[in-house]
C-alpha positions as CSV (number, residue, x, y, z in Angstrom):
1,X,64.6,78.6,-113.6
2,X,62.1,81.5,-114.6
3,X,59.7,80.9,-117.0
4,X,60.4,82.3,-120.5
5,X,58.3,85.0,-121.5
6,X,60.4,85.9,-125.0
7,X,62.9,84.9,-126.8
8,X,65.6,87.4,-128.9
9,X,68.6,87.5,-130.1
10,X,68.9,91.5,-129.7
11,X,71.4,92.5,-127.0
12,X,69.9,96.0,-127.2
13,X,66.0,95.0,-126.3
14,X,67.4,92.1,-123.7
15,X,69.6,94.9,-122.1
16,X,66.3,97.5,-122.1
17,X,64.4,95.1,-120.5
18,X,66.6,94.1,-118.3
19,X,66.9,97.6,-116.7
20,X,62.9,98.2,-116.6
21,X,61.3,95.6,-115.7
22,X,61.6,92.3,-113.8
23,X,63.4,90.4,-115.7
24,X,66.7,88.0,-116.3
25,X,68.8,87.5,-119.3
26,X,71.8,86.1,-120.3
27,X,74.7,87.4,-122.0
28,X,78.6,86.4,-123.2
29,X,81.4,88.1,-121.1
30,X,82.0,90.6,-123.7
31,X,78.6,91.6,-123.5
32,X,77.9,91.8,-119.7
33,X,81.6,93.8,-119.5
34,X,80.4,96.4,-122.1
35,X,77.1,96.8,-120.3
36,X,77.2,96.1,-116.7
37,X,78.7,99.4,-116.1
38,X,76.4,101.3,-118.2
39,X,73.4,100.0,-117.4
40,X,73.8,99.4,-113.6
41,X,73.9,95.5,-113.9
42,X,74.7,93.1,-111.8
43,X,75.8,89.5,-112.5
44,X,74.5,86.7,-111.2
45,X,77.1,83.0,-111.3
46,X,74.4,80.3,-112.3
47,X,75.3,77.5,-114.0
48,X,72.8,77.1,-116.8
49,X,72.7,73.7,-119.1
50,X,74.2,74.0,-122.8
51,X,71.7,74.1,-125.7
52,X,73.1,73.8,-129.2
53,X,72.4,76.5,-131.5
54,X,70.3,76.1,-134.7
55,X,72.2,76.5,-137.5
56,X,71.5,76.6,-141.2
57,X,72.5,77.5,-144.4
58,X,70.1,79.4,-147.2
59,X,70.8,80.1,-150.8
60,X,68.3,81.5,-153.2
61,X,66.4,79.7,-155.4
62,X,67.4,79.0,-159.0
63,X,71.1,80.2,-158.1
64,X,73.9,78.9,-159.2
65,X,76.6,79.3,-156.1
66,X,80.2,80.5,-156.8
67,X,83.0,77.7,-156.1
68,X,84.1,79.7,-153.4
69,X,80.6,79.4,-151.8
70,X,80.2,75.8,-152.1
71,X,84.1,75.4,-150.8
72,X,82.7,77.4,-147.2
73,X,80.2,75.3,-147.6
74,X,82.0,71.9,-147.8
75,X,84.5,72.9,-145.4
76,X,81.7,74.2,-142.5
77,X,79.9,70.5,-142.6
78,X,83.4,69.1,-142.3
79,X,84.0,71.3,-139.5
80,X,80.2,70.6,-137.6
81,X,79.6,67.0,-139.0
82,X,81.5,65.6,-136.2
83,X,80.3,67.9,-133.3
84,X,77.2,66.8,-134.3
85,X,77.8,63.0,-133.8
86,X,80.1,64.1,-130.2
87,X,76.5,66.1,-129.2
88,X,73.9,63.5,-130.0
89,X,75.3,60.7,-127.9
């Protein structure tokens, strides 16, 4: 694997860089069939390992959060807990 050299979220810069330079990315299907054309890409099939994504939830200080909020909430840790426990083993 080449060594990383940056780390973004942003389709756009990953996709400018990718044209200019010497480098590799990766992106979802949708993403690579939106740009491919454009852009002159080409794909390349490597299997890469899965890394779970951080995720988190933030609320502001001193705020009380609407029942509605705390229902999403409730319901997303149902939803995760259980990956979680599937993932760590």
């Amino acid at each position: 694997m080449p060594k990383v050299c940056l780390r973004t979220l942003s389709v756009h810069l990953r996709a400018n860089l990718l044209t200019r330079g010497k480098f590799v990315t990766t992106f979802p299907k949708s993403v690579v069939d939106f740009y491919a054309h454009r852009f002159g890409l080409k794909v390349l099939p490597v299997a890469l390992p899965k890394h779970p994504w951080p995720v988190v939830v933030l609320t502001l200080k001193n705020r009380t959060l609407s029942p509605v909020v705390t229902a999403f909430i409730d319901c997303a840790r149902a939803v995760t807990n259980p990956l979680i426990k599937t993932t760590a083993a």
